[in-house]
Each structure stands twice: as C-alpha cells, then as structure tokens.
N, C-alpha and C positions, 0 to 999 in steps of 0.2 A: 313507291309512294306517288299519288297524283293530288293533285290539288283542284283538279277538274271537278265541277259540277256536276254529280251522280247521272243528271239528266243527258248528261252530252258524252256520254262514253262510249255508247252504242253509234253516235250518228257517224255515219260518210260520208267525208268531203268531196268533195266536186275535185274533178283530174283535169288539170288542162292540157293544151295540146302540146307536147314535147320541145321546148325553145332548144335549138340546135345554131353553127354557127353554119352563117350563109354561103359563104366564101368553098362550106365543104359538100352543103346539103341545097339542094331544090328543097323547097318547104315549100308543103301541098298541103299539109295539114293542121291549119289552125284557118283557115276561111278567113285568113286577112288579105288584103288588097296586094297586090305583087308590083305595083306602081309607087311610086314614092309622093309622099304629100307637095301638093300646088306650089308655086315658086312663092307666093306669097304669104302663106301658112311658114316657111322656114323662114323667110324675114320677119315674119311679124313674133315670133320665139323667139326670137334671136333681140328683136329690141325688149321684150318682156320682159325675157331675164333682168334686166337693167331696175326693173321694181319690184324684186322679189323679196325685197324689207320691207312692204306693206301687204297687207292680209289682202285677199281677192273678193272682186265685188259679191256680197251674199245677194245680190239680186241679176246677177249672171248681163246684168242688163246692153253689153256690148254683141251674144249671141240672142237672148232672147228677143230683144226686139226685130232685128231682121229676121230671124229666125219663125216667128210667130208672122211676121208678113209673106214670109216666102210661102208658108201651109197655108196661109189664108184661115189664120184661128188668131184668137185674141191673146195676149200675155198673160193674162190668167186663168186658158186651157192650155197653160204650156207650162212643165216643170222636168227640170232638166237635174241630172243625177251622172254621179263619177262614174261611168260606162251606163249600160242599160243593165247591168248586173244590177249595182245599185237601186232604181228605179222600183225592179223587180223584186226586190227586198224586202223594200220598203212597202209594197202590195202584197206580199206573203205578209207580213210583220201585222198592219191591218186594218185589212179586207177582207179575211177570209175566215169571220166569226162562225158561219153557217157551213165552213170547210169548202173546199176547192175541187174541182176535176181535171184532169187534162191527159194528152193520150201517152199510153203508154209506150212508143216509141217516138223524142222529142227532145227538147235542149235537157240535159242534165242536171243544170240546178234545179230547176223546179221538184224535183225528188229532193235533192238537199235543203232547198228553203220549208218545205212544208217536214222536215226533221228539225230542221234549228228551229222551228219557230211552233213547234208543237201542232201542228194542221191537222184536221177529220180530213184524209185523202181519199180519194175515189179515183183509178188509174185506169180508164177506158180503151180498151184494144181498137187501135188504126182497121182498117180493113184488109183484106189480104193483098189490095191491092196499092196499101197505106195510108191511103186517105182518111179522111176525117170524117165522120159522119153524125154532124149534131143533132139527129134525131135522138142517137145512144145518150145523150145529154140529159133531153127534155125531164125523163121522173126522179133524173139526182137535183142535189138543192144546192145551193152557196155561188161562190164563184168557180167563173171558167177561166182555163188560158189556156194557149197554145199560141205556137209560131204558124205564120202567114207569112211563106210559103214554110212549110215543119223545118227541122232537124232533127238527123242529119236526112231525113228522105228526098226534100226538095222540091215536094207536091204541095202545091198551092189549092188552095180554097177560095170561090167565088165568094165578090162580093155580096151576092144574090142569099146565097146561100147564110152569111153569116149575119145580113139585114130581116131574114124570117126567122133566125132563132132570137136575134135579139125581142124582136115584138112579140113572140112569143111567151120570152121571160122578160117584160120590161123591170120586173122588182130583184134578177136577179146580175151582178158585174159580169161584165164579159171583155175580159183582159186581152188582146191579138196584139201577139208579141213579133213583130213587124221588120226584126233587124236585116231581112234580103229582099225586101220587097221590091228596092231600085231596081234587081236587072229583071224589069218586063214584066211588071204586076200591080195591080189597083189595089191603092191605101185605100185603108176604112177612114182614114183620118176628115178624108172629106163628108163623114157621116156623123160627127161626134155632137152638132150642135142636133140635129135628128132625134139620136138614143143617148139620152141620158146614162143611160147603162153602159154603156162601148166607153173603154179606154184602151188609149194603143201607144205602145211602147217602143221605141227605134234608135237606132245607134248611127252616129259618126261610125265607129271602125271600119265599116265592112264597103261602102261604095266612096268614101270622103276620105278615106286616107290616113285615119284618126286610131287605128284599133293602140299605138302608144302613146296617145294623149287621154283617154277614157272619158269621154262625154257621152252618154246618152239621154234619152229623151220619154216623155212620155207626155200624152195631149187628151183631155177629157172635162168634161163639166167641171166650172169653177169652185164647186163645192170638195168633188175629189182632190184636188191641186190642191184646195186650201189645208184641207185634210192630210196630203204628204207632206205640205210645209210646216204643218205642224208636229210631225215627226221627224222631218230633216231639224226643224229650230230644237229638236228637243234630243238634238245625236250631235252632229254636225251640222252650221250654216254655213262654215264655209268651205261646203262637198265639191265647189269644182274650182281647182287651182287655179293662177293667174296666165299660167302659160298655156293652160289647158282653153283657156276661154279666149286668148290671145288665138289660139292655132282655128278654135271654132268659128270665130268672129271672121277671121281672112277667111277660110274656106266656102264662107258664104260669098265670099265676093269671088270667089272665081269656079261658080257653075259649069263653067263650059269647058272646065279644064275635066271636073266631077262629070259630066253628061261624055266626053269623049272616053274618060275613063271604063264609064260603064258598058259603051258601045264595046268597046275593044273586052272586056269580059266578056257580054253577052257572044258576041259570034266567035269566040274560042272557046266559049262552054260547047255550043252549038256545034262545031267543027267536033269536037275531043267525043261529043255523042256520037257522032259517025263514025267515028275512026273507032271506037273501043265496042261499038255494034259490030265496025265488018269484024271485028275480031271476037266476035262468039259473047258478048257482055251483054247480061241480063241487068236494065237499068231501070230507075223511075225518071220521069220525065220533068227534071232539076228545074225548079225554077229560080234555083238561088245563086248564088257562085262559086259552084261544089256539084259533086256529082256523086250519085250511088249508085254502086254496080256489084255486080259480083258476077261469078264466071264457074261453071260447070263442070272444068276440067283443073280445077286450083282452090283450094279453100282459101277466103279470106287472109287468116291468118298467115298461112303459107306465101301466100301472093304480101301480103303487108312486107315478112321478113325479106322477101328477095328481093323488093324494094330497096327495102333500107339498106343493102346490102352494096347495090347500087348506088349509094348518097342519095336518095329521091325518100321523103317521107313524105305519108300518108295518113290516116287514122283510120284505126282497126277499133271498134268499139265490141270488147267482151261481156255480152249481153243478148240475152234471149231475142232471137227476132233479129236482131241488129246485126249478130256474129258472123253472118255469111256473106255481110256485105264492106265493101269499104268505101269509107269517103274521102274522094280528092279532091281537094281545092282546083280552082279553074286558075290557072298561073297563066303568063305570058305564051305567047304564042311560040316561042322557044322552048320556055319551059315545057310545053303539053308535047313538044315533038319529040325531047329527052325521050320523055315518060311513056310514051306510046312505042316508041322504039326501044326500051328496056321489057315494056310489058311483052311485046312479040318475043323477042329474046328470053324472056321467061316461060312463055308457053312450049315454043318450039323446044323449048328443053325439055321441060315436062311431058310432050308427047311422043318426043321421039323417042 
C-alpha cells in the first residue's frame, strides 16, 4: 500500500554522490573543495551556535549585503537559497509555464525538477564534441538552462556566445547555472542589469568551502527575485539557517584565503590533464574543478570499480553519452598523485 500521490510514482530521484569515510577513502567524487573552510568561517559557527534559540534572519541581510557588493548587483538582484539546488527549484517550480530546455548531458536535477514539477521538456543533444550550441535553441520556446562551464563535461561557453542568444530571445529566461565558474571563467553576472532575461545561479560549496553549509545564490532583475520571494515566503522564509549565514557572511571576509584556494585547484586540474594525457586519456577540456576522461584500453566502469578497490572514488554516471566516461574531482596535489599512480597500476595490468 502507498499513500503517494498517483502523480509521483513514476518520478526519479536525483542520486548523489556516494558519502564514504575520509580517513578510508580519497573522495574525488562529489566536486566539493578538498580544502577545509577559512579560519574564520569555523569561528564564526562556532559563536553562532550560541543563538540557535532564535529563528535566522529571513532577509539573509549579514550575506546579502556584502555579498551583493562584492558582484557589483544591487540586493534586490540578489536572492539567496539553501544550496543552489534550492534556487533551482524554485525556477523549475515557476518559470517554466512555456516549458524549458537544456542539454542533454548536464547536472541531473534538472531531469528530476522538470518531473516533480510537471515541465513541457525539450532535452537538446551537446555536440560530439560536448559543447553547447544555442543556435539548437533558437525555434524551441519557454526557458533555457544549463551549467556554465556543463556538468559533468567541464566545457565552458563564451560569454559572447550566451549575450547573442540572449538578444536574440529577449522575451524568453535564460537561466546559466554558474556553480564552477571560479576556477578561470567569465560570469554573466556582470551582464544581468543589460538582459532582462539572463538570471544566473551560483553556489558557496564548490570554490568557498561551503558544499556543508548549503548556501546558494541566484542574481537577476528585481522583478524575478521579487517573484522567488514570493515563493520562498509562500514554502519556507527561513531557507537559510543561522549557522549557515554565520559561515557565508565570514567567508566573505576572507577572499584571499577563497582566491589562493582556487589557484591551487586550478594548476592541479592543469597538472592531473597532463599526467592522465601522457597516459592515453581522452578528455574534454575541464573548466570546472573535475575532470572527464575516459580511456580506450578500460571501460569507464571497469576503471570506476578498480578505483574503489583501491579507496580512491570517482563518479561513473550510467547513462547514455556519459557511460564511457568518468569524472574526477581535482583533489589536492597529493591526492591527484595517489590517483594517478593507481591509475598507471591499473592500466599496466590490464595490458599486460
């Protein structure tokens, strides 16, 4: 017997990435920061706690105001949501009366939000060579989204490119879901007072240190923000906890801890490209903090289990398009020299 709603028996939930203990595993696979959050984010949790018998500000106003100074947007193109998942939800939920598009290899909620939320989909195949090509766009109707730079590919899309489709369809949203943009790629964010249409979605977890505090973000004409707030006041107003806003509020204040963080990603992304190149990997050119490869002599999945076999996880997504390849997060420079030197050890088995 189920008590479920006829409508939600068929839907698929969203699989996240395998929480293991650390002490046993390298975890490479969920594209969280391998750095621990700023000295100051653990102090500032740590006195928060202390006011956890009052409810947390519903106007977030200890992140949002620096926060909205830092983008150079005003506080009422800023509206902030319990990870970017949330955010994203709440734009499935609605904005997408005219139905939505987005490619069809890319973050994996978005198949599950336009199920829970009943969406006219439209799922546009990447190119072969993954990329995004919003001409394939132009004679569908409703809203767009996608990640900038995708997931899990790692192929980024010019700003050039996503400012002619916007003018293109000034009447219709164009959602750019933003959350790797830090390591070494141009926000559209700086274009939001421009196109009305453009809103762009970004997360704390992945360059700030934040993926267990869940703060994300989203930045757009005061009309849209007024419009989610009227769906947050109408679910939840108080979506982002006291500690959570605690942890976002210090992290703003220590940039230069976030900006050396991201360096040290970027040239171990960089490095971990060459090293899994000289060893025969066929990859796209990552702009995120993650890497997709695959390899000619080992099937994805194959290469996934001897992984894990090893304590080193990865994500193997079972899925058309996607199946041949794997994505590994860009861990410490320690960590990528584990992984690199188990991956050799696994080939040279296999070929001998």
């Amino acid at each position: 017997m189920t008590f479920l709603n006829q409508k939600y028996q068929s839907l698929t939930p969203y699989t996240p990435g395998e929480q293991v203990d650390e002490t046993e595993f390298i975890k490479l696979n969920t594209n969280e920061s391998p750095y621990p959050p700023a000295p100051k984010v653990q102090k500032a949790v740590a006195e928060a706690a202390q006011k956890l018998n009052r409810y947390p500000d519903i106007a977030w106003s200890s992140v949002a105001k620096p926060f909205a100074a830092y983008l150079g947007v005003k506080e009422d193109q800023l509206f902030l949501g319990n990870g970017s998942d949330e955010v994203l939800a709440y734009l499935f939920q609605g904005f997408t009366e005219q139905g939505i598009a987005f490619p069809d290899v890319t973050y994996g909620f978005y198949q599950v939000y336009s199920e829970l939320y009943d969406v006219d989909t439209m799922i546009v195949p990447l190119k072969d060579n993954f990329s995004i090509e919003l001409k394939d766009y132009d004679e569908l109707t409703g809203t767009v989204i996608f990640a900038n730079p995708n997931a899990p590919t790692g192929v980024y899309l010019s700003q050039q490119a996503i400012c002619d489709f916007l003018e293109r369809h000034p009447n219709r949203l164009v959602v750019v879901d933003e959350a790797y943009i830090d390591f070494g790629c141009t926000s559209m964010i700086s274009k939001i007072t421009q196109y009305e249409n453009l809103f762009v979605v970004g997360t704390f977890s992945k360059s700030r240190q934040l993926a267990g505090a869940r703060l994300g973000f989203g930045v757009g004409n005061k009309k849209v923000i007024a419009d989610l707030n009227r769906l947050r006041f109408s679910l939840n107003p108080y979506n982002i906890n006291a500690l959570t806003q605690a942890a976002g509020s210090a992290v703003l204040q220590e940039q230069a801890y976030v900006n050396q963080t991201i360096q040290k990603t970027i040239d171990v992304r960089e490095w971990s490209k060459q090293q899994l190149a000289a060893l025969g990997f066929e990859q796209t050119d990552s702009q995120g903090n993650f890497l997709f490869v695959k390899h000619s002599q080992i099937s994805a999945e194959a290469l996934f289990q001897a992984l894990r076999s090893k304590k080193i996880l990865v994500r193997w997504f079972n899925q058309p398009r996607a199946k041949e390849y794997l994505r590994i997060t860009v861990g410490t420079q320690e960590q990528m020299r584990v992984l690199i030197k188990a991956v050799k050890k696994i080939l040279t088995e296999v070929t001998s």
